[in-house]
N, CA, C and O atoms as a GROMACS GRO file, in nm:
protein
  500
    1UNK      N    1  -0.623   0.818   1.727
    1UNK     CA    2  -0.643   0.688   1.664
    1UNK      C    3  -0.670   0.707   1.515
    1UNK      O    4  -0.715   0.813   1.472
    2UNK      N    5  -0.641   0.607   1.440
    2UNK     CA    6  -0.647   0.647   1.286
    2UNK      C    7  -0.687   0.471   1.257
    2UNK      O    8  -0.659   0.362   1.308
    3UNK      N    9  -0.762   0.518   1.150
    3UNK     CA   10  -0.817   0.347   1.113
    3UNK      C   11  -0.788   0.386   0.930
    3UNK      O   12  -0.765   0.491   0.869
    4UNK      N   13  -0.800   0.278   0.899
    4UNK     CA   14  -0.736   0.228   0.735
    4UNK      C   15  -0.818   0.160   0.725
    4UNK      O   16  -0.838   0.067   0.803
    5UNK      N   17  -0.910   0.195   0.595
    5UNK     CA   18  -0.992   0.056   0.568
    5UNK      C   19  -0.964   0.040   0.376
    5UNK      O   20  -1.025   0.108   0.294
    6UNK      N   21  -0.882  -0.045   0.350
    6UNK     CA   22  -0.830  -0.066   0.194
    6UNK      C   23  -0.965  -0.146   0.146
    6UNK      O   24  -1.052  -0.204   0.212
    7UNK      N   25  -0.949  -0.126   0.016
    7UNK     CA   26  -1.091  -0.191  -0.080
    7UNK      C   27  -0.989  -0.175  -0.175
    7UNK      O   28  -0.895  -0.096  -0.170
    8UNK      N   29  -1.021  -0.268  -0.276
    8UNK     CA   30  -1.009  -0.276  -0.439
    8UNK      C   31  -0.945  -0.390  -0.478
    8UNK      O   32  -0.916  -0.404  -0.597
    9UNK      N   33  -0.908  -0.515  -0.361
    9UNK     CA   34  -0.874  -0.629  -0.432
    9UNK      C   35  -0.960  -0.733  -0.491
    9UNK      O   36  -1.080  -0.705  -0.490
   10UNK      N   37  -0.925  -0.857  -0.546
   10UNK     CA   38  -1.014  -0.914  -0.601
   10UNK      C   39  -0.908  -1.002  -0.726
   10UNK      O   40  -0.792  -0.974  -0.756
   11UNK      N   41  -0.980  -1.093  -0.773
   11UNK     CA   42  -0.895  -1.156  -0.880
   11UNK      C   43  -0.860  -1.163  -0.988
   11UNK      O   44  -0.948  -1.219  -1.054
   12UNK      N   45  -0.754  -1.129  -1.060
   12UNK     CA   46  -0.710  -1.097  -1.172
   12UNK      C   47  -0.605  -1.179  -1.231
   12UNK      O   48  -0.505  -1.217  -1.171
   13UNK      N   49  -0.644  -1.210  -1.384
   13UNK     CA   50  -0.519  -1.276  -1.468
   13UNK      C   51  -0.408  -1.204  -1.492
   13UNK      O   52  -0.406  -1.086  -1.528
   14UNK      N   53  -0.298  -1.286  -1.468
   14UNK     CA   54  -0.192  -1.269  -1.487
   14UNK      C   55  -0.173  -1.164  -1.599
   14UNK      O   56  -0.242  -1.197  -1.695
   15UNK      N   57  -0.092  -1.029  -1.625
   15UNK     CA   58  -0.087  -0.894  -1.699
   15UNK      C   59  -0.209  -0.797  -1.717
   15UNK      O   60  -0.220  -0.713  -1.807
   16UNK      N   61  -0.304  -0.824  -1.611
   16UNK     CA   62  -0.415  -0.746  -1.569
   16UNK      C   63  -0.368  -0.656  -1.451
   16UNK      O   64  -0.267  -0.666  -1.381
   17UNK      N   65  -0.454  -0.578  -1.448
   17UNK     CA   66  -0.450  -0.448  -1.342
   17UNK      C   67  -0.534  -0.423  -1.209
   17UNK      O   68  -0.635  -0.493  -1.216
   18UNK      N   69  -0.531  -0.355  -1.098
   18UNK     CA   70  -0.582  -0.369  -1.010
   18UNK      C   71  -0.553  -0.241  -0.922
   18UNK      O   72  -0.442  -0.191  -0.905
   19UNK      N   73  -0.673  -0.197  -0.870
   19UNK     CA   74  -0.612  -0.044  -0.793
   19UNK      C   75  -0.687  -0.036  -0.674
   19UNK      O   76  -0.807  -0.025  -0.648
   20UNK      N   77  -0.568  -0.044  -0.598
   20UNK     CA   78  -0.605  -0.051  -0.457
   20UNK      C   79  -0.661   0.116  -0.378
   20UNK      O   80  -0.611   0.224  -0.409
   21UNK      N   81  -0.741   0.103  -0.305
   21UNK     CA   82  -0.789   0.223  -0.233
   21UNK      C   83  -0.734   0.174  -0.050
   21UNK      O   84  -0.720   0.064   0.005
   22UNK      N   85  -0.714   0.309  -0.005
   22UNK     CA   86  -0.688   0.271   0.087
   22UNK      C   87  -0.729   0.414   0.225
   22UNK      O   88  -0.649   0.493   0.275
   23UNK      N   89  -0.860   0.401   0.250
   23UNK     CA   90  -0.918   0.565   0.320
   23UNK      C   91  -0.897   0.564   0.421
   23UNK      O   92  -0.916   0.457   0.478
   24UNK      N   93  -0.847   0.678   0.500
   24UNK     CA   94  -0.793   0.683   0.658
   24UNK      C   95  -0.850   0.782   0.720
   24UNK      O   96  -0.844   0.888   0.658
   25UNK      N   97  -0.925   0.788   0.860
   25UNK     CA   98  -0.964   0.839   0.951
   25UNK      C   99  -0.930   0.935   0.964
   25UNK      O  100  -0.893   0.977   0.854
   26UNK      N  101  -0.911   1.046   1.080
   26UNK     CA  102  -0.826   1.159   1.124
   26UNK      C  103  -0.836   1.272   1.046
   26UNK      O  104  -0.881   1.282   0.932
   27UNK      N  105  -0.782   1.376   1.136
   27UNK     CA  106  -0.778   1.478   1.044
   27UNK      C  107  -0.650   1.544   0.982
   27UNK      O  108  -0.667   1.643   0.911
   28UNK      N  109  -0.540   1.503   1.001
   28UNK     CA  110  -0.410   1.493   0.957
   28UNK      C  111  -0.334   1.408   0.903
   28UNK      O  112  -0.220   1.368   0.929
   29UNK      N  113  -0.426   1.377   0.809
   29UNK     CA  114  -0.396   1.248   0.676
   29UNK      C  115  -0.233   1.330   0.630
   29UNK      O  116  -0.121   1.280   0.644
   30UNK      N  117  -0.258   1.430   0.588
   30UNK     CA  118  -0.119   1.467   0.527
   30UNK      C  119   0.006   1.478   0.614
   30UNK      O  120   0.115   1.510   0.566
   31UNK      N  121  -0.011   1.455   0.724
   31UNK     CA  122   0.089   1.448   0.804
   31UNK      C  123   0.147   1.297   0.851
   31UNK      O  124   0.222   1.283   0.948
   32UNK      N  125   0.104   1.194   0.772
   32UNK     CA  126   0.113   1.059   0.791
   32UNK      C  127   0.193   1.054   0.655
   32UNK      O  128   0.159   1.102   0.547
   33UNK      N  129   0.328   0.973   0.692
   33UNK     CA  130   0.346   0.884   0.593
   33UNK      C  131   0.277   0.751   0.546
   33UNK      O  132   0.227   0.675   0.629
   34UNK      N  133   0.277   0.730   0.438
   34UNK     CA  134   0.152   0.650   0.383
   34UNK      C  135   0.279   0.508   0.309
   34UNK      O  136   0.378   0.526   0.237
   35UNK      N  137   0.228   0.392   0.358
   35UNK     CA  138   0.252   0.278   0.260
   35UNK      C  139   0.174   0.155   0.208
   35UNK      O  140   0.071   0.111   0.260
   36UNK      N  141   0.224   0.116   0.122
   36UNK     CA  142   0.152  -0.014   0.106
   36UNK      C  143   0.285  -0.224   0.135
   36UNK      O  144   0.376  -0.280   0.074
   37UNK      N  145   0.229  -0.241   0.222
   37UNK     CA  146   0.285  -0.394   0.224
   37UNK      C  147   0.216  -0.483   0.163
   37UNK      O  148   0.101  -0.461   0.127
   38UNK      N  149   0.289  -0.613   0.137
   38UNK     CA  150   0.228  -0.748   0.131
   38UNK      C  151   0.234  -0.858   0.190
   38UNK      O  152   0.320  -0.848   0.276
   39UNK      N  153   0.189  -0.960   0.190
   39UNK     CA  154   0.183  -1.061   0.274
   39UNK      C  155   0.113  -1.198   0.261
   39UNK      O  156   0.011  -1.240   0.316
   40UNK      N  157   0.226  -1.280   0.140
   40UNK     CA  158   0.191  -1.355   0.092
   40UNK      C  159   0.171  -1.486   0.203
   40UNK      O  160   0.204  -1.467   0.320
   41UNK      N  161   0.108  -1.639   0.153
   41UNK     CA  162   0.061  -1.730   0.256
   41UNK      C  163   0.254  -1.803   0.278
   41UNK      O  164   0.341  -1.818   0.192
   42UNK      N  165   0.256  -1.838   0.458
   42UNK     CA  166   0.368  -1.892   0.484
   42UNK      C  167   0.507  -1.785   0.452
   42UNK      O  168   0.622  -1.830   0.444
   43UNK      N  169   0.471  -1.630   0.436
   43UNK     CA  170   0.593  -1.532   0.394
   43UNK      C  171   0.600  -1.451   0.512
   43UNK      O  172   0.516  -1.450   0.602
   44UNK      N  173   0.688  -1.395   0.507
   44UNK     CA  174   0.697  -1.270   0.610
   44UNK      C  175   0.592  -1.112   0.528
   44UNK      O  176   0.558  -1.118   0.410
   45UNK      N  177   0.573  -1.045   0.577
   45UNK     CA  178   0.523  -0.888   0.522
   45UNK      C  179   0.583  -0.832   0.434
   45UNK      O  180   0.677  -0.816   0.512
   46UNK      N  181   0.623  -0.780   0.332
   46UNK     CA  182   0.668  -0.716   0.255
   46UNK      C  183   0.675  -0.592   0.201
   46UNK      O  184   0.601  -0.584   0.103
   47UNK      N  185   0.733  -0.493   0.225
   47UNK     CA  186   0.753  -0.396   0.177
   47UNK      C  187   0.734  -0.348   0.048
   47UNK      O  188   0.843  -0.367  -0.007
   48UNK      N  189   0.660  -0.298  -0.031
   48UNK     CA  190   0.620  -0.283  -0.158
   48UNK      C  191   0.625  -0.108  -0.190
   48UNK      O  192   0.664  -0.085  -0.305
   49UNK      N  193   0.595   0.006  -0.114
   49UNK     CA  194   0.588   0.103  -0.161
   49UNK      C  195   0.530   0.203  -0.018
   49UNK      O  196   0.430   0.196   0.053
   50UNK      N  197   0.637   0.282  -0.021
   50UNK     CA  198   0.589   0.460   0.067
   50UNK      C  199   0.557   0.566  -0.022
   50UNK      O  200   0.576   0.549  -0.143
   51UNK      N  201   0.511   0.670   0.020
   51UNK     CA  202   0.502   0.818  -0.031
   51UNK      C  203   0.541   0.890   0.094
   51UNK      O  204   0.561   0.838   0.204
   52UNK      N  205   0.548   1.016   0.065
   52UNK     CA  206   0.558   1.111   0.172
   52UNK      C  207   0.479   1.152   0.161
   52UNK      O  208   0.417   1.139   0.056
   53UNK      N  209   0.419   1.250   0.291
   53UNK     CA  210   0.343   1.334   0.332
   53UNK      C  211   0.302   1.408   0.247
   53UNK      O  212   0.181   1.409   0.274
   54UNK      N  213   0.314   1.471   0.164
   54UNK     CA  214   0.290   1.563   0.051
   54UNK      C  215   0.298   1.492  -0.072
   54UNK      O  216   0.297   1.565  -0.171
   55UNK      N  217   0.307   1.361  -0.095
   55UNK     CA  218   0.327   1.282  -0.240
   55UNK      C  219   0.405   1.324  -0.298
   55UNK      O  220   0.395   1.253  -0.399
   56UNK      N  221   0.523   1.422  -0.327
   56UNK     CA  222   0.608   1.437  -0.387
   56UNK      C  223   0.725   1.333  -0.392
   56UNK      O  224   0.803   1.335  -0.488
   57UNK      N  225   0.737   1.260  -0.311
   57UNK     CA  226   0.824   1.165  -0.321
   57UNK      C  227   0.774   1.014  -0.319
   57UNK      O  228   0.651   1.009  -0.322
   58UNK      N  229   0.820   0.918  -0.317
   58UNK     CA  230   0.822   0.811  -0.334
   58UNK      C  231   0.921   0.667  -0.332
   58UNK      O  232   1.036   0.666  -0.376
   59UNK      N  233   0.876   0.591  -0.293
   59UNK     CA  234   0.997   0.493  -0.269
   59UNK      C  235   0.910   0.314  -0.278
   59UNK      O  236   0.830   0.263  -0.200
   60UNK      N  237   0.977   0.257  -0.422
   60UNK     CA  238   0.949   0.148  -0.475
   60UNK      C  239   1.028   0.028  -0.400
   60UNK      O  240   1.142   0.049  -0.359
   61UNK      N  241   0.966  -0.097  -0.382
   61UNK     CA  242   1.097  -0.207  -0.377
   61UNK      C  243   1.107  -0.280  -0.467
   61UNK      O  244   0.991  -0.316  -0.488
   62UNK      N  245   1.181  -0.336  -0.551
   62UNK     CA  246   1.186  -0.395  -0.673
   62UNK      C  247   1.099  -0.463  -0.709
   62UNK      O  248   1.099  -0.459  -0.832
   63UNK      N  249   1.006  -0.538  -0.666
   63UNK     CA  250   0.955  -0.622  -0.728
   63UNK      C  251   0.820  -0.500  -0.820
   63UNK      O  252   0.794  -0.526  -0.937
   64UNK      N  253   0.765  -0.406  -0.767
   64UNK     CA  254   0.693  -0.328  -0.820
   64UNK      C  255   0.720  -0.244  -0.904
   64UNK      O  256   0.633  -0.218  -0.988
   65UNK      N  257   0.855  -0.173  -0.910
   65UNK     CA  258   0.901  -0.028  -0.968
   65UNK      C  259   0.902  -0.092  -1.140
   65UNK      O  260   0.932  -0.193  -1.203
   66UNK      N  261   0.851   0.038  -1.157
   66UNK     CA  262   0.786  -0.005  -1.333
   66UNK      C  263   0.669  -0.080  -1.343
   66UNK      O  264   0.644  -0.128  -1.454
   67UNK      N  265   0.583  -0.104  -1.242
   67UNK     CA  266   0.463  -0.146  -1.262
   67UNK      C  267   0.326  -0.101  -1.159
   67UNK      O  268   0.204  -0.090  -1.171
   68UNK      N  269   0.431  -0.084  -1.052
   68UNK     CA  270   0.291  -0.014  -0.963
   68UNK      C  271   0.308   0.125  -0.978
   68UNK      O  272   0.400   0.184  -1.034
   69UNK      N  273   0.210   0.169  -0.921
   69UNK     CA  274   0.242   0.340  -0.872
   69UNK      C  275   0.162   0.367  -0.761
   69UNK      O  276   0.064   0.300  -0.728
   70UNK      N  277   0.211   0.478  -0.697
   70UNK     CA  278   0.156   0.499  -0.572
   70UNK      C  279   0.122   0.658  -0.553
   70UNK      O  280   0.205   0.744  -0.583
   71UNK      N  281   0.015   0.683  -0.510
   71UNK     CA  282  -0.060   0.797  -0.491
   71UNK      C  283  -0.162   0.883  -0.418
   71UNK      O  284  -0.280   0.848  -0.407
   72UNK      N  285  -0.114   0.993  -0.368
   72UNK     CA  286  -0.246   0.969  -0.245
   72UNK      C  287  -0.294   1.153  -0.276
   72UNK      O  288  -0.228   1.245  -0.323
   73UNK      N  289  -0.439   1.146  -0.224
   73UNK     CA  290  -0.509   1.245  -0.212
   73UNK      C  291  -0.528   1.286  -0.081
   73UNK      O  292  -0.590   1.213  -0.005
   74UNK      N  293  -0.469   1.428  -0.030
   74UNK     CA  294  -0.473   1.445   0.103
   74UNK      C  295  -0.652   1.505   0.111
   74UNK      O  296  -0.697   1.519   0.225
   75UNK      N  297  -0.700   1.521   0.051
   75UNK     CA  298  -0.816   1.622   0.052
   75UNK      C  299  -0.920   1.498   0.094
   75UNK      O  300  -1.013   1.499   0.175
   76UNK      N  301  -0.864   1.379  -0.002
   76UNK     CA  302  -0.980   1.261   0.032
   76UNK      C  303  -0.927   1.157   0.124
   76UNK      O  304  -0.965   1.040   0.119
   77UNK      N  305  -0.795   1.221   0.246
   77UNK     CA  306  -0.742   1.115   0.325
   77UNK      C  307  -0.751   0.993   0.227
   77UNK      O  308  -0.836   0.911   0.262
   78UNK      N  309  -0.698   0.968   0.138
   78UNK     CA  310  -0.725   0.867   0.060
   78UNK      C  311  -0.554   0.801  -0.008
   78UNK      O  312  -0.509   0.886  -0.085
   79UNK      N  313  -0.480   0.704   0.001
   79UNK     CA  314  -0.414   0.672  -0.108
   79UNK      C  315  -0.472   0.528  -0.182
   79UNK      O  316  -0.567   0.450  -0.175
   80UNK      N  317  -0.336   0.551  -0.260
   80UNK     CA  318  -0.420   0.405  -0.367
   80UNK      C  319  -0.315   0.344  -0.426
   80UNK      O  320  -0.221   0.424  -0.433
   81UNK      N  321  -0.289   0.242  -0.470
   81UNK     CA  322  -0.195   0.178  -0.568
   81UNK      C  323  -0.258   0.108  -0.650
   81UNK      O  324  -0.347   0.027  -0.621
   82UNK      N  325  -0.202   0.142  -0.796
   82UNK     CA  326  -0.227   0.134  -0.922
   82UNK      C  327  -0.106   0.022  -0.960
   82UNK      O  328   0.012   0.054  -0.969
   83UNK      N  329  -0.161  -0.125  -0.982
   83UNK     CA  330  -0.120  -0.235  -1.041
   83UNK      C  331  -0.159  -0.323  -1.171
   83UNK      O  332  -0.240  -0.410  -1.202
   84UNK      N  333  -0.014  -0.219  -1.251
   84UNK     CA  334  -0.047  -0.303  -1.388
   84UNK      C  335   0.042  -0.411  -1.432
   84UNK      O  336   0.145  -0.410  -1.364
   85UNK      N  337   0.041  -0.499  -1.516
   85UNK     CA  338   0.101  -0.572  -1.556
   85UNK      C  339   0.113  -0.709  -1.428
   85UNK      O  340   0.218  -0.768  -1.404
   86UNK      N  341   0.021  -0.730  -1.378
   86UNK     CA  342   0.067  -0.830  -1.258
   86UNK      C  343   0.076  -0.942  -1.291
   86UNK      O  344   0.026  -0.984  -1.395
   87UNK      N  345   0.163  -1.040  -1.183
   87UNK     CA  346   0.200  -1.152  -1.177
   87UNK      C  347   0.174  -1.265  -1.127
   87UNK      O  348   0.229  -1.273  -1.017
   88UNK      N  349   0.142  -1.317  -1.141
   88UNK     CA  350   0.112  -1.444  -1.020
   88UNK      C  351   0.178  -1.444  -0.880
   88UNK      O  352   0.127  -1.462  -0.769
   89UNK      N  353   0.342  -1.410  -0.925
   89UNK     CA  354   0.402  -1.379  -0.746
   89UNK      C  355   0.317  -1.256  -0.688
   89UNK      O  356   0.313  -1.243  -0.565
   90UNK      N  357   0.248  -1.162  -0.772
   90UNK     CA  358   0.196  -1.066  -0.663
   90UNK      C  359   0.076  -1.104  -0.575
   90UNK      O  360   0.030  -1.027  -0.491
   91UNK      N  361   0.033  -1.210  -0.595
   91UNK     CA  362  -0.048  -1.291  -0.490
   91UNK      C  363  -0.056  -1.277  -0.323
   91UNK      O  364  -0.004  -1.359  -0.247
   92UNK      N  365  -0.124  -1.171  -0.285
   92UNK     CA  366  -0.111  -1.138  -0.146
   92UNK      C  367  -0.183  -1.099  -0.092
   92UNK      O  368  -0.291  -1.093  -0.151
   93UNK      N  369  -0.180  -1.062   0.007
   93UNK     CA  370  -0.320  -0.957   0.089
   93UNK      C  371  -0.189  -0.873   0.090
   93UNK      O  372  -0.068  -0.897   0.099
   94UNK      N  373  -0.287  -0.738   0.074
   94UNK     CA  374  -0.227  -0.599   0.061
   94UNK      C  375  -0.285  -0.522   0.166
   94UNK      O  376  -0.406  -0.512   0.183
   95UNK      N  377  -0.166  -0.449   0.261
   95UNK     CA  378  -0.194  -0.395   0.413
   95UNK      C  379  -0.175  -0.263   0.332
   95UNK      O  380  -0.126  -0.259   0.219
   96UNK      N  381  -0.217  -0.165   0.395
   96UNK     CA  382  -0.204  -0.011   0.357
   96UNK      C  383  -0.178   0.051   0.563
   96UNK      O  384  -0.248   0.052   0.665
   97UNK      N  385  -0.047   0.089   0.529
   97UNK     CA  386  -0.027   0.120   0.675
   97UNK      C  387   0.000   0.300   0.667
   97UNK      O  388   0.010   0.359   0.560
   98UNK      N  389   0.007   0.355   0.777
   98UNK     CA  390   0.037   0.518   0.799
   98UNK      C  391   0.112   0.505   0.901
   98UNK      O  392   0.084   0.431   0.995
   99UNK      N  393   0.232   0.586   0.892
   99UNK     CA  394   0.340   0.613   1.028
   99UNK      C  395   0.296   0.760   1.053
   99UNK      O  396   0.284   0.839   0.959
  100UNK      N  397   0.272   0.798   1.188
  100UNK     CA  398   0.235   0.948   1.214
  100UNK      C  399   0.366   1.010   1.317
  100UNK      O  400   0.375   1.127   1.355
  101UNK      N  401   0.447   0.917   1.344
  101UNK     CA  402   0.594   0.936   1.394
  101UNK      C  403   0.690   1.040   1.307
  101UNK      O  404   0.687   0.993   1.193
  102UNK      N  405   0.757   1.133   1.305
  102UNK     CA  406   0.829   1.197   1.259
  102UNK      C  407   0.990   1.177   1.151
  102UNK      O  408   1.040   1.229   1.051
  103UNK      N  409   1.033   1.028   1.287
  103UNK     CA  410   1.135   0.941   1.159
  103UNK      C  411   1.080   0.841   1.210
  103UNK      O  412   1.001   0.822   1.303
  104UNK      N  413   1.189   0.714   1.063
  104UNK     CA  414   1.124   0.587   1.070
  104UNK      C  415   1.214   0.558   0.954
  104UNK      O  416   1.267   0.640   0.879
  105UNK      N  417   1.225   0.424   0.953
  105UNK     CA  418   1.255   0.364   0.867
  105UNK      C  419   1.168   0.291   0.741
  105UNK      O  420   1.177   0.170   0.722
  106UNK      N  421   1.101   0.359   0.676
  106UNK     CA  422   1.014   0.324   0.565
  106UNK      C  423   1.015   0.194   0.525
  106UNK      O  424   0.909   0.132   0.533
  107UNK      N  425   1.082   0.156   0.496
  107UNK     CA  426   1.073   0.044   0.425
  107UNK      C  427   1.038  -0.048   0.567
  107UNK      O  428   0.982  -0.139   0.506
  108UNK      N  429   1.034  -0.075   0.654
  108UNK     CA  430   1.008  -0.151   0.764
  108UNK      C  431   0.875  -0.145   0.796
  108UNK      O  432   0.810  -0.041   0.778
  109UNK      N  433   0.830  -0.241   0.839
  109UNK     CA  434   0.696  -0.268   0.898
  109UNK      C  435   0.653  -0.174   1.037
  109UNK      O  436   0.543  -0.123   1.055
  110UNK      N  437   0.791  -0.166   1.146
  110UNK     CA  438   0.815  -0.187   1.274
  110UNK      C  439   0.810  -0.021   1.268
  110UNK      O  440   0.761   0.036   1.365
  111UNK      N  441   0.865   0.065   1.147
  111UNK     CA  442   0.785   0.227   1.172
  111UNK      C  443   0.643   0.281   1.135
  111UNK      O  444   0.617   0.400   1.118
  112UNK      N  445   0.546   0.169   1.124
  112UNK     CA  446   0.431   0.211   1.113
  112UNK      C  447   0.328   0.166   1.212
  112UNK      O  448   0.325   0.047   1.243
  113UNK      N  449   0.249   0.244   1.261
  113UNK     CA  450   0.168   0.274   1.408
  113UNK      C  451   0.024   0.209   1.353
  113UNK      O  452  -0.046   0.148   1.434
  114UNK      N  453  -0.007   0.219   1.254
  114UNK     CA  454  -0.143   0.196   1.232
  114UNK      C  455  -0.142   0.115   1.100
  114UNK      O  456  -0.047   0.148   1.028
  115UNK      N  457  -0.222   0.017   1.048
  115UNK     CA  458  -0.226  -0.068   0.948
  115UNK      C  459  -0.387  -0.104   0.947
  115UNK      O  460  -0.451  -0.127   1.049
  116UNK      N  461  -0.431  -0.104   0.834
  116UNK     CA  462  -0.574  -0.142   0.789
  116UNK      C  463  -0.579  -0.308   0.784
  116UNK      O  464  -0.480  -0.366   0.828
  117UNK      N  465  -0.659  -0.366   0.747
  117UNK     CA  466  -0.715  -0.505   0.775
  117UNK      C  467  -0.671  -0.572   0.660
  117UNK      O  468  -0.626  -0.673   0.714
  118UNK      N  469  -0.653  -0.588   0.547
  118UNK     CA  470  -0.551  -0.600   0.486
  118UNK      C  471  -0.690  -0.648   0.316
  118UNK      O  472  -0.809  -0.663   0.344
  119UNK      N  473  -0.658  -0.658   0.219
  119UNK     CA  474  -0.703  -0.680   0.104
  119UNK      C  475  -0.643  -0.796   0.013
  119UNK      O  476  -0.523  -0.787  -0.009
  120UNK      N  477  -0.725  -0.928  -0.056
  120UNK     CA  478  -0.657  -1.028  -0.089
  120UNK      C  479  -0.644  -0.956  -0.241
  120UNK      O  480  -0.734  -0.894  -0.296
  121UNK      N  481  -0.499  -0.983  -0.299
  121UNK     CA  482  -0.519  -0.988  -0.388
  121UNK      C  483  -0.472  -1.126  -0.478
  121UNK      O  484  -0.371  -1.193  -0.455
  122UNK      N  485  -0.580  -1.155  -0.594
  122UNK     CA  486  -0.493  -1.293  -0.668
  122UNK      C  487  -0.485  -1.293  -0.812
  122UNK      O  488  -0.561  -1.263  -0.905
  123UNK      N  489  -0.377  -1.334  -0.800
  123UNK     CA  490  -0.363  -1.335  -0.979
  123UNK      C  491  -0.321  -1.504  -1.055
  123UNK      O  492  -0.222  -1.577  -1.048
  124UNK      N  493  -0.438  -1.510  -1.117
  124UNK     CA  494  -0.406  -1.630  -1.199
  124UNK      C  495  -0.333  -1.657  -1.320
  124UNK      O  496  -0.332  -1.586  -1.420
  125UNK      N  497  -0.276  -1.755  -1.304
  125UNK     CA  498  -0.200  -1.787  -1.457
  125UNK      C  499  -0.258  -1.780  -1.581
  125UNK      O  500  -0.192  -1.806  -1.682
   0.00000   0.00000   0.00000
């Protein structure tokens, strides 16, 4: 079992910043692929950002690339996303999920096993 518990949202004006934490249970954090979704009111979930297992890689969906970044510490089972320049559309609760499955389709909701409780974030005009 693996639990996710994200911290660091809260409300911010529009071209302000915000950095999400997101700490996970277990003892084979580095063996989890790590993402972050969203999930704005009346939307479906959204795909916003993976890493791999080792953070060497990475994978943006447009609405973020050039403004978020994504990063994780295996030592502190820990990742995080770093949001600058935000928008009013980034208005969401932010899920931080881990797939401990071997393949998957990243960008999908439906390859990740475990998801934390999710974090509001808001940005005003």
């Amino acid at each position: 079992q693996v639990q996710l518990v994200e911290s660091g949202g809260g409300l911010v004006q529009a071209g302000g910043s915000l950095r999400l934490s997101c700490a996970a249970s277990g003892r084979t954090f580095s063996s989890y692929i790590m993402a972050w979704f969203r999930q704005a009111p009346g939307k479906e979930r959204e795909f916003v950002v993976f890493i791999s297992r080792s953070g060497d890689n990475t994978y943006y969906a447009d609405s973020g690339k050039g403004r978020f970044t994504i990063s994780r510490d295996n030592a502190k089972s820990t990742v995080y996303l770093q949001m600058n320049s935000l928008k009013v559309e980034d208005t969401a609760v932010y899920y931080c999920a881990a797939a401990t499955l071997p393949k998957g389709d990243w960008g999908t909701p439906g390859s990740y096993n475990y998801w934390g409780q999710g974090t509001q974030v808001t940005v005003s005009s």
